[in-house]
C-alpha positions as CSV (number, residue, x, y, z in Angstrom):
1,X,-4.4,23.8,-4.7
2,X,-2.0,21.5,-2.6
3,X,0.3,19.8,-3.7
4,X,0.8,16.1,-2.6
5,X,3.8,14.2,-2.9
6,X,4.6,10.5,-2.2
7,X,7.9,8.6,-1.1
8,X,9.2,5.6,-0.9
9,X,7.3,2.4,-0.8
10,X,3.9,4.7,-1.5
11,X,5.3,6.1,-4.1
12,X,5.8,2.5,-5.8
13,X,2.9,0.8,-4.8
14,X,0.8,4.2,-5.9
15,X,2.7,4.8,-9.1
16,X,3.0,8.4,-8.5
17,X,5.0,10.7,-6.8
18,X,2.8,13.8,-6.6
19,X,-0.5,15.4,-7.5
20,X,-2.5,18.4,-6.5
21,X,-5.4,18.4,-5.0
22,X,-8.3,21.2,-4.9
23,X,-8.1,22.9,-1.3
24,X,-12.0,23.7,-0.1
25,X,-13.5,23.2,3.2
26,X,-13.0,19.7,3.4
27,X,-9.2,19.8,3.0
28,X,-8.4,21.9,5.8
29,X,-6.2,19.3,7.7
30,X,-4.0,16.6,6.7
31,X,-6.7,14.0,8.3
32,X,-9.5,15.6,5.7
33,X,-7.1,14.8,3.3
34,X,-6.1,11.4,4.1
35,X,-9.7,10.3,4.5
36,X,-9.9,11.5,0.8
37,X,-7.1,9.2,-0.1
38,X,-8.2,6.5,1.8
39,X,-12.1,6.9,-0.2
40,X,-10.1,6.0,-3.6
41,X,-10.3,2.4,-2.4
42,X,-7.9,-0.1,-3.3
43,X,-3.8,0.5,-2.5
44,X,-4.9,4.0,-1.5
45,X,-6.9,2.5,1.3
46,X,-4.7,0.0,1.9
47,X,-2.0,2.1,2.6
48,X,-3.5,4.9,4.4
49,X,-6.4,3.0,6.0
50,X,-6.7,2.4,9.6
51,X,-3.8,0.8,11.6
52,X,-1.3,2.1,9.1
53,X,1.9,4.1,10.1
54,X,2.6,7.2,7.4
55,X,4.5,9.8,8.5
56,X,3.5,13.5,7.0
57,X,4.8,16.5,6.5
58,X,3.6,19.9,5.7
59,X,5.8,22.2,3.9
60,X,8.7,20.3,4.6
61,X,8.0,20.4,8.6
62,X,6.9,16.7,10.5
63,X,3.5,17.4,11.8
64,X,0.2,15.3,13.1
65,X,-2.8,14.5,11.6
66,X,-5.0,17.4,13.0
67,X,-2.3,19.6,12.2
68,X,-4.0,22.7,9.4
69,X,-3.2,22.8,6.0
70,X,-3.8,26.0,3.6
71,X,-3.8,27.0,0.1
72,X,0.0,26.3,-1.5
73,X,0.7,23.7,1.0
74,X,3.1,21.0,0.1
75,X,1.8,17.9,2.2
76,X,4.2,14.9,1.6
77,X,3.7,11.1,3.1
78,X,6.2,8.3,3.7
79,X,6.5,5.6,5.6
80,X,8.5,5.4,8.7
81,X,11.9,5.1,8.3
82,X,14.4,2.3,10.0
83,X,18.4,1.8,9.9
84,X,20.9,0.1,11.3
């Protein structure tokens, strides 16, 4: 399993902060798994569909899309963050 959690604005406009999802062959990087998201349709392709900016990390570490994911991950999404 990995387990996904959402912050921020996604997690309001989701309405959830986490979930697990099965980890197989086609969830071996955090793009796999975002292009799952983004097949759910509605606010889960509006917010990680194409021209989007969401920030990931995997087990508490920043990383890429293409960057590997394993069994037991935590992958987490936010949106970019701004201050003054």
């Amino acid at each position: 399993m990995i387990n996904l959690r959402f912050f921020a604005r996604l997690r309001e406009e989701l309405q959830t902060g986490s979930e697990t999802m099965e980890y197989s062959s086609e969830t071996q990087t955090v793009e796999a798994v975002v292009a799952q998201l983004k097949s759910r349709g509605g606010s889960w392709s509006d917010l990680f569909g194409d021209g989007q900016t969401v920030l990931v990390a995997v087990n508490q570490e920043m990383c890429d899309r293409d960057s590997s994911i394993s069994d037991g991950d935590e992958v987490a999404f936010f949106p970019p963050v701004t201050g003054g």
